[in-house]
C-alpha positions in Angstrom: 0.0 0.0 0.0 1.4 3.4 -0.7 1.7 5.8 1.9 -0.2 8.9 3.3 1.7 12.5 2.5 0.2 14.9 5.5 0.9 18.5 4.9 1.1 20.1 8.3 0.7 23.5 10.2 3.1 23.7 12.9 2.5 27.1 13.8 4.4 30.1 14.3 7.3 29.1 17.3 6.2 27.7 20.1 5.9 23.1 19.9 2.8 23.6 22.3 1.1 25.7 19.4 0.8 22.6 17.3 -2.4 20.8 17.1 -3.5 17.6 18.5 -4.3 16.5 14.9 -1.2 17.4 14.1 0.7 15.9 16.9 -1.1 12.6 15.7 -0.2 12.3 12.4 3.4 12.8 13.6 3.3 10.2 15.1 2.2 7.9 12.5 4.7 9.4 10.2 7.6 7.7 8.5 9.7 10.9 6.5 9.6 14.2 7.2 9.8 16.8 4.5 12.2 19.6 6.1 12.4 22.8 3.6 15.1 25.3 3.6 15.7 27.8 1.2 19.3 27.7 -1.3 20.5 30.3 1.0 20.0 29.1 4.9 20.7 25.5 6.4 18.4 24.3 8.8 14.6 24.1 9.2 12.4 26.4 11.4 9.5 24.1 11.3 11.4 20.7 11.7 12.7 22.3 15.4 9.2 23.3 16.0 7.8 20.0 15.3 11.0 18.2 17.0 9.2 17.7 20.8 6.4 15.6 18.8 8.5 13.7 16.7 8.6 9.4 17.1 12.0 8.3 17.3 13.0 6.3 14.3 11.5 8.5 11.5 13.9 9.6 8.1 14.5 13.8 7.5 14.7 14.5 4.2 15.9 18.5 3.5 14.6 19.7 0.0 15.8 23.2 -1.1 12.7 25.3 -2.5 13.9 27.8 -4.5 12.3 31.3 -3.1 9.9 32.4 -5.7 6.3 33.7 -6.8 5.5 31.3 -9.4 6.8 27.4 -9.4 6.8 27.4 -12.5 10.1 29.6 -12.8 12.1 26.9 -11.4 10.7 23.2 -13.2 13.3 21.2 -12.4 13.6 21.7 -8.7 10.0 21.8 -7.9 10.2 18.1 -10.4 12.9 16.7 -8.4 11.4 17.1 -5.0 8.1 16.0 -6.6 9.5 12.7 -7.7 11.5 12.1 -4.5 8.5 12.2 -2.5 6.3 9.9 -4.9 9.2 7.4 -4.4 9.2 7.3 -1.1 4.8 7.2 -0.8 5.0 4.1 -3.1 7.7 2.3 -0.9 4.5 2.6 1.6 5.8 5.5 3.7 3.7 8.2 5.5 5.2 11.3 4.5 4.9 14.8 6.0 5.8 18.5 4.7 6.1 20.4 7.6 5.5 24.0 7.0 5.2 27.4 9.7 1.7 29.0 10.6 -1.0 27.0 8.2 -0.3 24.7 5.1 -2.8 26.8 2.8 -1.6 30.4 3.8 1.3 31.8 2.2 3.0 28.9 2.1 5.5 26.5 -0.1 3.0 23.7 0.8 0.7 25.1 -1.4 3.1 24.5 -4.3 3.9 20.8 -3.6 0.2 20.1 -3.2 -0.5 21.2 -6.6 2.5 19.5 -7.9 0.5 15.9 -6.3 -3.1 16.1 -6.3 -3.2 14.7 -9.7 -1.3 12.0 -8.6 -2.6 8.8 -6.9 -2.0 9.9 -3.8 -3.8 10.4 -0.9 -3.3 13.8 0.9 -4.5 14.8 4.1 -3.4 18.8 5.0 -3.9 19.8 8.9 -4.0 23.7 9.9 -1.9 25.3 12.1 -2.3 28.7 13.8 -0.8 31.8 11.9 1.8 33.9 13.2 -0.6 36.7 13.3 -3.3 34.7 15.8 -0.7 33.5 17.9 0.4 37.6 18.4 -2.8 38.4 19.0 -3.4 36.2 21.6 -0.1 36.5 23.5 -0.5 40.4 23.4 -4.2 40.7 24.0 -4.7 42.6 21.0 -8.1 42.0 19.7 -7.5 41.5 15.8 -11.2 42.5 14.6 -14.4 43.7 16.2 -18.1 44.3 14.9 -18.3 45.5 11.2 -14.4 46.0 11.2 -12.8 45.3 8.4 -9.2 43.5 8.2 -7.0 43.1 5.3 -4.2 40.7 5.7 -1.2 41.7 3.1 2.3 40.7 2.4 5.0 43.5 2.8 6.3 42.0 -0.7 3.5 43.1 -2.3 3.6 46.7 -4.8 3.2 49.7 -3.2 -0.1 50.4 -4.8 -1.4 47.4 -3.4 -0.4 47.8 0.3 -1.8 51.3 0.2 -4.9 50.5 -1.5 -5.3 48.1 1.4 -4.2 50.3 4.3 -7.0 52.8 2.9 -10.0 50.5 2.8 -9.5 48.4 6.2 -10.0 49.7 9.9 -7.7 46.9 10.9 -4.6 45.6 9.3 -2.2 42.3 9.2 1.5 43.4 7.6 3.2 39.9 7.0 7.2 39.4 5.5 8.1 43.0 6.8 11.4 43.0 5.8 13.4 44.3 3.1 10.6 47.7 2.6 10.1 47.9 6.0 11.0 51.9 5.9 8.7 51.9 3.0 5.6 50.3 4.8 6.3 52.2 8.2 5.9 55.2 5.8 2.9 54.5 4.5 1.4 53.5 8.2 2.4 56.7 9.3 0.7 58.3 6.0 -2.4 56.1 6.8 -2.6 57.3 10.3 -2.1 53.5 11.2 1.5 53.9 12.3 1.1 54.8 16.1 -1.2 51.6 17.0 0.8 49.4 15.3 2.9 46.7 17.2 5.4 43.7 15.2 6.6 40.7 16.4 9.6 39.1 15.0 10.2 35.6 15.4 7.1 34.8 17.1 6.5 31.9 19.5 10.9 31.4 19.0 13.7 31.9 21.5 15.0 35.3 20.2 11.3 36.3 19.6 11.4 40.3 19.4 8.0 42.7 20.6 8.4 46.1 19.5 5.5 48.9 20.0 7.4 51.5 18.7 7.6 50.7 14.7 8.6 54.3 14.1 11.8 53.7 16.7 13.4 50.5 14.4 16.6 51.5 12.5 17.3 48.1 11.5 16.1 45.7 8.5 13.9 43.1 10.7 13.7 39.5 10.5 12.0 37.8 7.8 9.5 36.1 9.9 7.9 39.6 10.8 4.5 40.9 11.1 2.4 44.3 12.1 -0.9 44.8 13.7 -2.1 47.6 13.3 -5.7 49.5 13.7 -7.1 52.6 13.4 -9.0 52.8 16.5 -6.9 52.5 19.8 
């Protein structure tokens, strides 16, 4: 019988983020999927996942290349495709871990595309985005009533990111990194700037809080994200 690939959410930082769903299909799995980009070693959502991990399962580290559209980069995206088939029709359950949930923002999205044709069975879990888990820690209710929220990516044009900071009350800034002078900018421009808190890192050891966005001289981490609203 072939085996089961599980796409799983494991959250922004923290192991006890993780769901019991996901917990149990970690359990029952043979390979993990760790990705990493060309550029860093190492897997942020393999050492969140680590705590829940059986003892005699296989990593495997695939490199995703870092872009919009798969379909730039063929042969990687081919590569990792066929490695995984081969290892579901030895009869292993196989999991691609992946930070905050499987269907938001994420590589996953890519790999399930790439399989879902195949004969495989899939099963994706959720996992709490890095935005929920901020809100929680720092109390910070995220919508209310009729507001409206927009949830955009910091990578996006400037055109989009302002059209969105003019039509929402409430707003979710995600990948603040590279433009982050740029978006600060156009919080401040937005009048959304002075309630506006980011977390870097969240739910990780060096995890970063900083209420003062205006303050930051330094490029943040990639793993960053604003709240912000317009009422206090």
């Amino acid at each position: 019988m072939k085996g089961i690939f599980y796409g799983i959410g494991v959250g922004p930082g923290a192991p006890d983020l993780l769901t019991l769903k996901a917990i149990k299909a970690l359990e029952s799995v043979d390979v993990i999927i760790a990705p990493k980009t060309e550029k860093k070693d190492g897997s942020v959502a393999l050492s969140i996942a680590y705590p829940h991990l059986k003892k005699d399962f296989e990593i495997v580290h695939q490199v995703f290349p870092m872009v919009k559209d798969f379909a730039s980069s063929p042969e990687s995206w081919k590569k990792n495709k066929e490695q995984i088939l081969k290892l579901l029709e030895s009869g292993k359950n196989v999991a691609f871990l992946t930070l905050g949930d499987p269907m938001f923002y994420s590589t996953y999205i890519y790999i399930y595309r790439l399989l879902r044709d195949e004969d495989v069975e899939i099963r994706t879990i959720p996992g709490v985005p890095a935005f929920c888990a901020i809100a929680s820690k720092l109390q910070y209710p995220l919508v209310e009533g009729d507001d409206i929220i927009s949830i955009v990516p910091a990578t996006a044009s400037p055109e989009k990111i302002e059209a969105a900071l003019s039509a929402s009350d409430n707003v979710v800034l995600m990948k603040v990194y590279r433009n982050f002078s740029e978006v600060v900018h156009m919080l401040k421009e937005k009048n959304l700037a002075k309630n506006a808190v980011m977390v870097s890192r969240c739910g990780l050891p060096d995890e970063t809080v900083n209420e003062d966005i205006e303050s930051i001289e330094q490029m943040p981490n990639y793993l960053s994200t604003i709240l912000t609203r317009r009422r206090k």
